[in-house]
PASEBA-1860 file (N, C-alpha, C; in nm, 3 decimals):
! residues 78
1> XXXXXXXX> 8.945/9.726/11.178/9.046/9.826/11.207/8.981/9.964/11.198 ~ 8.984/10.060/11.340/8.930/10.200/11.330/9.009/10.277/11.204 ~ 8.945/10.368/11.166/8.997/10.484/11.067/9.153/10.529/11.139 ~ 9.192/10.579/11.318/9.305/10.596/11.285/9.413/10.461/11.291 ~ 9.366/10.388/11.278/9.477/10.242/11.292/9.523/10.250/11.144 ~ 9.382/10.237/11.018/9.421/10.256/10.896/9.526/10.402/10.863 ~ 9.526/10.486/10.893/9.597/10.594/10.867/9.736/10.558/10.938 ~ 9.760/10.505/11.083/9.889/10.475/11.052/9.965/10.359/11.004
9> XXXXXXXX> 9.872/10.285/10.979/9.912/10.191/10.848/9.964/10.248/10.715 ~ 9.840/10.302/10.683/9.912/10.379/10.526/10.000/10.478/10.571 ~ 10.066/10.561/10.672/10.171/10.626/10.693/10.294/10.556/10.676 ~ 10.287/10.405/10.738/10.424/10.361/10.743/10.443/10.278/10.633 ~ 10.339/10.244/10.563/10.339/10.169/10.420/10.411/10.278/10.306 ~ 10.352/10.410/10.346/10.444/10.490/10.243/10.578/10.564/10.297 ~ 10.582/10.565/10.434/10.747/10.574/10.459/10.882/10.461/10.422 ~ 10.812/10.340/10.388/10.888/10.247/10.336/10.883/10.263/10.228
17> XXXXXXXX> 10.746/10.262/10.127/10.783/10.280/9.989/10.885/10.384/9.949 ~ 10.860/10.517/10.027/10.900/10.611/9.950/11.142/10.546/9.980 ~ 11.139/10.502/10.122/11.276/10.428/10.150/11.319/10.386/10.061 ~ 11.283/10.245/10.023/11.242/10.152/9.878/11.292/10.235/9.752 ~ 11.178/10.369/9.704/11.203/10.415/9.541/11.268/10.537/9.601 ~ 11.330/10.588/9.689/11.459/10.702/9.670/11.598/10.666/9.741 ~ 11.573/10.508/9.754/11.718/10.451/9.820/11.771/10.487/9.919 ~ 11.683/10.524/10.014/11.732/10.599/10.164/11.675/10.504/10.246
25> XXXXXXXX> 11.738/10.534/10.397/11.695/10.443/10.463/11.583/10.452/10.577 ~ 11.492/10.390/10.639/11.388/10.457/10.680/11.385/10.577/10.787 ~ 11.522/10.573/10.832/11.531/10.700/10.945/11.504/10.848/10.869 ~ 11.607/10.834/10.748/11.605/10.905/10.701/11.503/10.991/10.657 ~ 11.368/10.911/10.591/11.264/10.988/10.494/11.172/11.006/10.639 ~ 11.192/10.906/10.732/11.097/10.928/10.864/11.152/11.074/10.872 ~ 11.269/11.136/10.923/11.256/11.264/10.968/11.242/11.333/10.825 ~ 11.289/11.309/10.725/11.191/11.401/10.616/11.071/11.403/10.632
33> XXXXXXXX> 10.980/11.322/10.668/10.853/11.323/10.663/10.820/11.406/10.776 ~ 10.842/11.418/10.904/10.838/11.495/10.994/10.884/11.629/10.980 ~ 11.018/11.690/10.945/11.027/11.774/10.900/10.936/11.840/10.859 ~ 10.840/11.785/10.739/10.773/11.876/10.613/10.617/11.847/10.646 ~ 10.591/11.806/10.774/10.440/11.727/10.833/10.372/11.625/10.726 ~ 10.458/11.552/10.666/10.416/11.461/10.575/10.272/11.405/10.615 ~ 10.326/11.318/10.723/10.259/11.249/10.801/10.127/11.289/10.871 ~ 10.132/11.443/10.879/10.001/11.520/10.871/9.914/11.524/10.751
41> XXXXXXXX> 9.966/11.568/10.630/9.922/11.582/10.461/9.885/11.437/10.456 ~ 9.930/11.310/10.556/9.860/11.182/10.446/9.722/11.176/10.578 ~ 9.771/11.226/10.715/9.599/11.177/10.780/9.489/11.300/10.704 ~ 9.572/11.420/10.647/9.419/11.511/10.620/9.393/11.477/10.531 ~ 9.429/11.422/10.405/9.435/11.351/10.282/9.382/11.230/10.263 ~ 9.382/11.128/10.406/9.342/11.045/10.389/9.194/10.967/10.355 ~ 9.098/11.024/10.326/8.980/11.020/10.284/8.994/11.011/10.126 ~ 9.081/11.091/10.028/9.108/11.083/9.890/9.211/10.943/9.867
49> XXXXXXXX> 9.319/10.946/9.956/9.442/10.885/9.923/9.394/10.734/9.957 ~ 9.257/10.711/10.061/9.234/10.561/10.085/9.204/10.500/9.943 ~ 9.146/10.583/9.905/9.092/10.479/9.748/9.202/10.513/9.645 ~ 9.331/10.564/9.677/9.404/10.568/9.525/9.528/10.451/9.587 ~ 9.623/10.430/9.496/9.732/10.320/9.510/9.830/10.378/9.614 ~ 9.937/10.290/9.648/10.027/10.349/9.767/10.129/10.426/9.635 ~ 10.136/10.386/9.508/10.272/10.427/9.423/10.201/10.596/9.387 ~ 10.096/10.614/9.383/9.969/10.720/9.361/10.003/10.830/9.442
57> XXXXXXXX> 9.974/10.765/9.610/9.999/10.871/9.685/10.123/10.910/9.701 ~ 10.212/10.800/9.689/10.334/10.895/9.693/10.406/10.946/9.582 ~ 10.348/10.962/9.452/10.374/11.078/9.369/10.323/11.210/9.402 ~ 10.228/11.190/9.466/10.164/11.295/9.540/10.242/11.387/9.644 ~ 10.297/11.281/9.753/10.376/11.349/9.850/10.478/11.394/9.778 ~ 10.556/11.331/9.676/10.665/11.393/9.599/10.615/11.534/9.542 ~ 10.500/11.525/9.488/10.487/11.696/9.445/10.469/11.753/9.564 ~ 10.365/11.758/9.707/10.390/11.806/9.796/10.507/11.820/9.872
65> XXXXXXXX> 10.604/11.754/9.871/10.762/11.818/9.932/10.815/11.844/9.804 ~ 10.821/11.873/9.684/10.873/11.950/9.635/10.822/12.102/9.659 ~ 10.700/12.077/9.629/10.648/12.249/9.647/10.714/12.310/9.766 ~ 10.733/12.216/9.909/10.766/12.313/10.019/10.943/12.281/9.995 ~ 11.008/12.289/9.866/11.137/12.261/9.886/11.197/12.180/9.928 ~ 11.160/12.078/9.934/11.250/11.970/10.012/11.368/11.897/9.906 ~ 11.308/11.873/9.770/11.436/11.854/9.666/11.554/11.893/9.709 ~ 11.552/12.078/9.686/11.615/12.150/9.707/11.724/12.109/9.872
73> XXXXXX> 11.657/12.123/9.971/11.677/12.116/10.079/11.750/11.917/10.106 ~ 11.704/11.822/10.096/11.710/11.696/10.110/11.807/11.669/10.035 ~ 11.775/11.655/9.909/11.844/11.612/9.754/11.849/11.439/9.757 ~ 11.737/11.447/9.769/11.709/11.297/9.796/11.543/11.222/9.697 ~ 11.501/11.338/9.687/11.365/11.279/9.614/11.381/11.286/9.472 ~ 11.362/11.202/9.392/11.400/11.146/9.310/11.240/11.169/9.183
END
């Protein structure tokens, strides 16, 4: 599997997790994730985030959409 096949693998592995641990459903965090270029932050990231866990990176994205407000804005991240 090329490098970007893996990246949108781990994109949609953590648009479900994050579905999964904030009880939303995948449309939902999909356009959150778009919204806030999630999905950008995990391909430029993805060189660090390949070697950490999927529960890892997305504590990660949770501090990154908090910083750009999305708590605030969503009220959905948990």
């Amino acid at each position: 599997m090329g490098e970007r096949q893996q990246i949108i693998y781990m994109q949609t592995r953590l648009i479900r997790l994050a579905a999964e641990t904030w009880k939303q459903p995948v449309e939902r965090i999909a356009e959150l994730f778009t919204k806030y270029n999630v999905l950008q932050y995990i391909e430029e990231g993805f060189g660090i985030f390949y070697v950490e866990g999927d529960e890892a990176i997305l504590d990660d994205i949770t501090t990154y959409l908090m910083n750009k407000g999305a708590k605030d804005d969503e009220g959905i991240i948990k």
